[in-house]
C-alpha positions as CSV (number, residue, x, y, z in Angstrom):
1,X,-16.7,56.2,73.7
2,X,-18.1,52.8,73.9
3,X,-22.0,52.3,75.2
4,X,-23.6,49.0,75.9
5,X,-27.2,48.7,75.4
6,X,-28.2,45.4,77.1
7,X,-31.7,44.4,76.6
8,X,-31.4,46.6,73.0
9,X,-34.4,44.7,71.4
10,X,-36.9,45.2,73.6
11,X,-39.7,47.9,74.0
12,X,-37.2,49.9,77.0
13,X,-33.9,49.1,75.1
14,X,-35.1,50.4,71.7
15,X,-36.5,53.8,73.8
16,X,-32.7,54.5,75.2
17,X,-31.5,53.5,72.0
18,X,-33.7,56.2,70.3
19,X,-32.6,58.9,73.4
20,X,-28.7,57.9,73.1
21,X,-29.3,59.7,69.5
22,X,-31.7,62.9,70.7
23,X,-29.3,63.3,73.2
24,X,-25.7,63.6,71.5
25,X,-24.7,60.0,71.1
26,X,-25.7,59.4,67.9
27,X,-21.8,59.2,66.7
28,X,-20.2,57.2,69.3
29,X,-20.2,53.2,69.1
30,X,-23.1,51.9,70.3
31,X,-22.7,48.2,71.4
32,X,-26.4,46.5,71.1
33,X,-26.4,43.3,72.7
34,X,-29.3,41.2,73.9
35,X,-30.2,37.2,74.7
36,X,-29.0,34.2,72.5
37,X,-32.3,34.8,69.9
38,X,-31.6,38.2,68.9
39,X,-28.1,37.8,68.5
40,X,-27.5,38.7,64.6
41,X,-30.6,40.7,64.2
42,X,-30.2,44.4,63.2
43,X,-31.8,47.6,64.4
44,X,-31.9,51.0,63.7
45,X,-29.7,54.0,65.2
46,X,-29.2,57.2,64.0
47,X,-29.7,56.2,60.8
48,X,-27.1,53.5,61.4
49,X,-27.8,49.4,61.1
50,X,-26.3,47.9,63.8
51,X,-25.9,44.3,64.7
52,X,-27.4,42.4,68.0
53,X,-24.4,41.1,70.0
54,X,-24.1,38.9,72.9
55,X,-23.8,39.8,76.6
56,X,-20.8,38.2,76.5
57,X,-19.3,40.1,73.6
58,X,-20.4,43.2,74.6
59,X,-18.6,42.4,78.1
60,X,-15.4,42.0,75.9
61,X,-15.7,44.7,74.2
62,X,-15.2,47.0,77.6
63,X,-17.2,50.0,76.7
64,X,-16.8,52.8,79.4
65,X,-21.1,52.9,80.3
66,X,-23.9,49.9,79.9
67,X,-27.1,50.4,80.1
68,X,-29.3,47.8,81.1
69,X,-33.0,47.0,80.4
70,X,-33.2,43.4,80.4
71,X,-34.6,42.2,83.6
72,X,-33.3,41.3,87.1
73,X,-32.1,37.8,86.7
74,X,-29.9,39.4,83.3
75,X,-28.6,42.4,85.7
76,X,-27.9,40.0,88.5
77,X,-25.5,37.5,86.2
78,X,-24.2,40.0,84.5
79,X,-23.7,43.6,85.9
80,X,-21.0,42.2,88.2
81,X,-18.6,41.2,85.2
82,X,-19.2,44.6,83.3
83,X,-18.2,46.2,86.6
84,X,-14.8,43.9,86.6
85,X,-13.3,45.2,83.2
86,X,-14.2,48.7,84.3
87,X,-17.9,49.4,83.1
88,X,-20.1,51.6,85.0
89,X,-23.5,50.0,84.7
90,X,-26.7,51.8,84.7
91,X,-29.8,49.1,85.3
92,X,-33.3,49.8,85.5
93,X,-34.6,46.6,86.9
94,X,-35.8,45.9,90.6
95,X,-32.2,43.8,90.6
96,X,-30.0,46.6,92.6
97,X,-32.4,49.2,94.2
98,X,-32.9,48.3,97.8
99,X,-29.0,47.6,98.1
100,X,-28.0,49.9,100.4
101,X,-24.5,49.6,98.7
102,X,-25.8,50.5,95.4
103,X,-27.1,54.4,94.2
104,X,-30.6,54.8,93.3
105,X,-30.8,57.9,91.3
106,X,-32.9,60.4,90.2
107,X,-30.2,62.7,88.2
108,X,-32.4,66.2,89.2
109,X,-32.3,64.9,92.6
110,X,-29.4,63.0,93.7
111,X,-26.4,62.1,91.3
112,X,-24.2,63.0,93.8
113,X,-24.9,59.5,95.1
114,X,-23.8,57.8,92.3
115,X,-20.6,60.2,92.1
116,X,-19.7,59.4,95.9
117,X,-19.8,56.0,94.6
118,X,-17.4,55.9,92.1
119,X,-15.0,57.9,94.1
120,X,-14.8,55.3,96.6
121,X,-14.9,52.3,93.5
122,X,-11.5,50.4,92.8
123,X,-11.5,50.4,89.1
124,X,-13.8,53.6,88.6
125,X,-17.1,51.6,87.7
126,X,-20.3,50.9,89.7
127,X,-23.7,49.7,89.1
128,X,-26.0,52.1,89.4
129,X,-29.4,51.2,90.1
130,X,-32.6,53.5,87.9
131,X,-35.8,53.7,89.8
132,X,-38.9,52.3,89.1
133,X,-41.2,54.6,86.9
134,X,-43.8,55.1,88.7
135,X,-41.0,56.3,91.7
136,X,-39.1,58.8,89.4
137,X,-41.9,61.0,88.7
138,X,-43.5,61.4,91.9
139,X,-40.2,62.0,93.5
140,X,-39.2,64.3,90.8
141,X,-42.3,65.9,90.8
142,X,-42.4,66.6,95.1
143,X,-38.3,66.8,95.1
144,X,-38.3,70.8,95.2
145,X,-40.8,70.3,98.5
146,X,-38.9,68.2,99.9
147,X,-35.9,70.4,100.2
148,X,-38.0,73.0,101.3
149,X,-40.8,72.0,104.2
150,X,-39.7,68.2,104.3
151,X,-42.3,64.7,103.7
152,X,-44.0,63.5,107.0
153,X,-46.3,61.1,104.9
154,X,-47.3,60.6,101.2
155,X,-50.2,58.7,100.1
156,X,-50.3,57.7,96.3
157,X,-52.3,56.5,93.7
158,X,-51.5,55.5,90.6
159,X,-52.9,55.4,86.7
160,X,-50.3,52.6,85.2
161,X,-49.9,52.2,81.3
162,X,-50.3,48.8,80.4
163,X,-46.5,49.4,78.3
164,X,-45.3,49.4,81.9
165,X,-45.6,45.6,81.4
166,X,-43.6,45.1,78.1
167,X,-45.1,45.2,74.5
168,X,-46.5,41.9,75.0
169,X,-49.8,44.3,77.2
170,X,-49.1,46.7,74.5
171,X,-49.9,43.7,71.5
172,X,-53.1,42.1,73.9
173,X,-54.0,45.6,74.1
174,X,-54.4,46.3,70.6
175,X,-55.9,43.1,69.4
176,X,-58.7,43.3,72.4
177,X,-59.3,46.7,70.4
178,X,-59.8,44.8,67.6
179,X,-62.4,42.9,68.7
180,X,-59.6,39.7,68.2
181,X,-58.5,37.4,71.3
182,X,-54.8,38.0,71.7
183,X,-52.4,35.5,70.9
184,X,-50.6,36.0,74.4
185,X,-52.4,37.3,77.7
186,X,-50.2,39.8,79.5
187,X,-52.7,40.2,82.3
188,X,-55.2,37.2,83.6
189,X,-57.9,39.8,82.9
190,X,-59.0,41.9,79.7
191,X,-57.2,45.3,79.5
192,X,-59.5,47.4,76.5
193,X,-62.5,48.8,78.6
194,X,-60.8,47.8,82.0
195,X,-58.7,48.6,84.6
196,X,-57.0,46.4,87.4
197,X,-55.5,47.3,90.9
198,X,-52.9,45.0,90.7
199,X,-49.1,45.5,89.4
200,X,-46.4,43.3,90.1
201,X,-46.7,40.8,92.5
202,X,-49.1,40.6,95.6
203,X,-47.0,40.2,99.0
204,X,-48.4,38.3,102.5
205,X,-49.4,42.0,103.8
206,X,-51.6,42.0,100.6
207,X,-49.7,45.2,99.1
208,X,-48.1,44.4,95.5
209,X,-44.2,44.5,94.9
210,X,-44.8,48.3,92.7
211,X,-46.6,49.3,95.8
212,X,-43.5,48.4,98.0
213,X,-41.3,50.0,95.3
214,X,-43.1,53.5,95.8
215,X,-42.2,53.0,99.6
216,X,-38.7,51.8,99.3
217,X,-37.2,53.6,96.8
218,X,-38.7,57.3,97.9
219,X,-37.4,56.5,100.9
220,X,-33.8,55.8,99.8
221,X,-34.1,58.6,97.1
222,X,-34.5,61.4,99.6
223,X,-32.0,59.3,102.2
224,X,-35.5,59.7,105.3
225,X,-36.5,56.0,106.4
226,X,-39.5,58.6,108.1
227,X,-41.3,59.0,106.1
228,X,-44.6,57.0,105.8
229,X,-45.8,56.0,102.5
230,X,-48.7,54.4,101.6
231,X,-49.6,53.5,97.5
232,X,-52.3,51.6,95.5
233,X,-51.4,50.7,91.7
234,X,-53.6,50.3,89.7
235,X,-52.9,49.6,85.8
236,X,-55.0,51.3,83.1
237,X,-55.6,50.7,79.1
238,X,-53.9,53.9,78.5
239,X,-49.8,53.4,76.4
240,X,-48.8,57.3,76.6
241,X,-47.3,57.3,80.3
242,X,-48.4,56.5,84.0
243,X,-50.4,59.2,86.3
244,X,-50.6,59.9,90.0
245,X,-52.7,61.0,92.7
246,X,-50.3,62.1,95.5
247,X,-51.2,63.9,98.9
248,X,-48.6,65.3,100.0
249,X,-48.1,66.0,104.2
250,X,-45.3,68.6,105.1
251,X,-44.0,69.0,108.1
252,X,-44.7,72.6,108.2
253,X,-46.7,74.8,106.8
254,X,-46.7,76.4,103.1
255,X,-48.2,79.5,100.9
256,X,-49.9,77.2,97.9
257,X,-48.3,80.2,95.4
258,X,-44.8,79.5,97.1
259,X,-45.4,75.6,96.4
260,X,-46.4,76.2,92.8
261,X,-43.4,78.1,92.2
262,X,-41.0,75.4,93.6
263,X,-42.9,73.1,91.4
264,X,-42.4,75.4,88.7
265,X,-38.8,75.7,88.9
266,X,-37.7,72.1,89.3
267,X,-35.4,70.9,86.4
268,X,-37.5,68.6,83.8
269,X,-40.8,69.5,85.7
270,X,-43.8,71.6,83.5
271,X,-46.3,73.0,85.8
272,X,-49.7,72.8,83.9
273,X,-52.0,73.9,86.2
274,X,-55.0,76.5,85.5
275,X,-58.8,74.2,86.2
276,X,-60.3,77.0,85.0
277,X,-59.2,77.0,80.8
278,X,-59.2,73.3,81.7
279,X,-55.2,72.8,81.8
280,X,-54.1,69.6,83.6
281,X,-52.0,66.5,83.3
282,X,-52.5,64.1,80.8
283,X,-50.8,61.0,79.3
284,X,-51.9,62.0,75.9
285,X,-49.4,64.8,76.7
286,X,-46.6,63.5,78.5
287,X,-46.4,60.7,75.6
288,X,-43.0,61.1,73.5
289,X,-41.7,63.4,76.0
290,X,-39.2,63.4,78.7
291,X,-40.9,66.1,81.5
292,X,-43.0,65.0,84.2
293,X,-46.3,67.0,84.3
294,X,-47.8,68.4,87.0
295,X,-51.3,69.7,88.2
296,X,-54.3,70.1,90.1
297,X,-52.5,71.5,93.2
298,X,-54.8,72.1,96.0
299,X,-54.6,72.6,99.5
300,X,-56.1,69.4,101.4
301,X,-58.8,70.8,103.9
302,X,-58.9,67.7,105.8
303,X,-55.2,67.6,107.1
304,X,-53.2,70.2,108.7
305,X,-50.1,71.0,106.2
306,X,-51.4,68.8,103.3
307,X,-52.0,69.5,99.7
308,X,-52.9,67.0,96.3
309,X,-51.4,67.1,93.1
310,X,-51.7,65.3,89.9
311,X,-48.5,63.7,88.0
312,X,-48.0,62.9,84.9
313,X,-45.2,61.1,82.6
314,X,-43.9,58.6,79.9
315,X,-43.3,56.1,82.0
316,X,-41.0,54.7,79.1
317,X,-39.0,57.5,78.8
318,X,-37.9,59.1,81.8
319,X,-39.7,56.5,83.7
320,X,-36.9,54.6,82.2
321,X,-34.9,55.4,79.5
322,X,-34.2,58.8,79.6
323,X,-33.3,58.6,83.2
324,X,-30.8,56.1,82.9
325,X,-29.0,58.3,79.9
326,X,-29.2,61.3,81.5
327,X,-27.8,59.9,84.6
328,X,-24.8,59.1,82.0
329,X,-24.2,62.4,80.7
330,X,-24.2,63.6,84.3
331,X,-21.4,61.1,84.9
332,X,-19.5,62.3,81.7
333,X,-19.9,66.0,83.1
334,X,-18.3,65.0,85.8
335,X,-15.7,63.0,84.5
């Protein structure tokens, strides 16, 4: 089988590069391709050397799945031609997610999206779009109470790791750390000893574009334009993963032991829950892995049929990579 990595040399690319081999890939050709500058450069897989191709060779070389992590414009120009000789594309930009034409997946939640999708396609390839990080984890992490009690309104804040930015946060980061001025400024503002409402872009209502995401995307996840959704995001000098503050109002009723069970039981969740040996979400615990944590679940005593919970995950893993490859093998299962 024949996967594209597009966007292979950056800090997302490299991640699914390094979960195509955890997860079973490691001896099928893997097609790394990337912009004009890191064409001819080599990288690492599975104890392999491969060579940095084009877009445009990688497009000729019709593999069956690409997986995209190179930004919108990339997935805009160039999803559409893997789609023509027969790729299914898997992007995790903002280029394809509000599209009501286009699946935005969680795999635990709702791959039968993206396989209603292909059954209707001409050719048997699709784009299909991966959430935003900060969206995958909170909806992964409230998916089982969905099903069960349904979502009147959610209300989230969130922790951000500065590597939600791109290693160039990652590198001002580390120098500020240093005690050095960093040769490129991610963020207008210092990061070390600091932390910043603000990610993405700020919109006329004075909400940011990852606050918009939150709403959007949940919405179109769980297929309820009902549900109201308010977020504030706020970034954090922290690299191992993004947290969450999420109150969470059902539209009935629940038995707080019932909820933690349902929490427990969702696919790629860990419940780690118990204030009293001090057992709660952290990054520095979610970092390398691919579960979303969960914790600190509490009844809210101010709203009827309300709780709060605490979520935790790699925001570069299945935030972002690991989704998009598991979304893959759920395709190939299905295949």
């Amino acid at each position: 089988m024949k996967i594209a990595v597009v966007g292979a040399t950056g800090l997302v690319g490299r991640e699914m590069l390094t979960v195509l081999a955890e997860r079973g890939f490691a001896n099928e050709e893997i097609i790394p391709a990337a912009s004009e500058r890191s064409v001819g450069k080599e990288i690492d897989f599975a104890g392999r050397r491969l060579t940095v191709v084009s877009v445009d060779d990688a497009i000729a070389a019709c593999p069956r799945y690409a997986i995209f992590s190179a930004g919108a414009s990339a997935s805009r120009q160039y999803a559409p031609r893997f789609v023509s000789v027969g790729t299914t594309v898997i992007d995790n930009s903002s280029a394809w997610r509000k599209d009501p034409q286009i699946p935005l997946v969680v795999p635990e939640i709702n791959i039968s999206a993206a396989t209603a999708a292909l059954t209707q396609s001409h050719n048997n390839a699709i784009i299909i779009a991966n959430p935003n990080c900060s969206t995958i984890q909170m909806v992964l992490a409230i998916s089982a109470l969905e099903r069960e009690y349904g979502i009147r309104r959610l209300v989230i804040s969130t922790y951000q790791s500065i590597t939600g930015t791109g290693i160039k946060a990652v590198r001002q980061l580390e120098a500020e750390e240093r005690g050095e001025t960093p040769a490129e400024q991610a963020y207008p503002y210092p990061i070390h000893r600091n932390l910043f409402p603000h990610g993405g872009d700020f919109l006329p209502d004075g909400y940011t574009t990852e606050e918009q995401k939150l709403v959007d995307e949940t919405r179109k996840i769980f297929a309820d334009p009902s549900i109201a959704i308010t977020a504030t995001v706020v970034r954090v000098p922290v690299v191992g993963g993004h947290s969450e503050a999420v109150n969470v109002e059902l539209l009935k009723d629940f038995d707080l032991d019932h909820v933690r069970r349902l929490i427990a039981d969702t696919p790629g969740v860990i419940l780690y829950d118990d204030p009293a040996t001090n057992r709660y979400p952290m990054p520095i615990l979610s970092h390398h892995r691919d579960e979303v944590w969960v914790g600190r679940i509490r009844r809210d005593p101010s709203q009827p049929n309300s709780l709060n919970l605490w979520v935790c995950a790699d925001n570069i893993r299945k935030g972002a990579a690991t989704n998009a490859v598991q979304i893959m093998q759920e395709l190939i299962k299905r295949s």
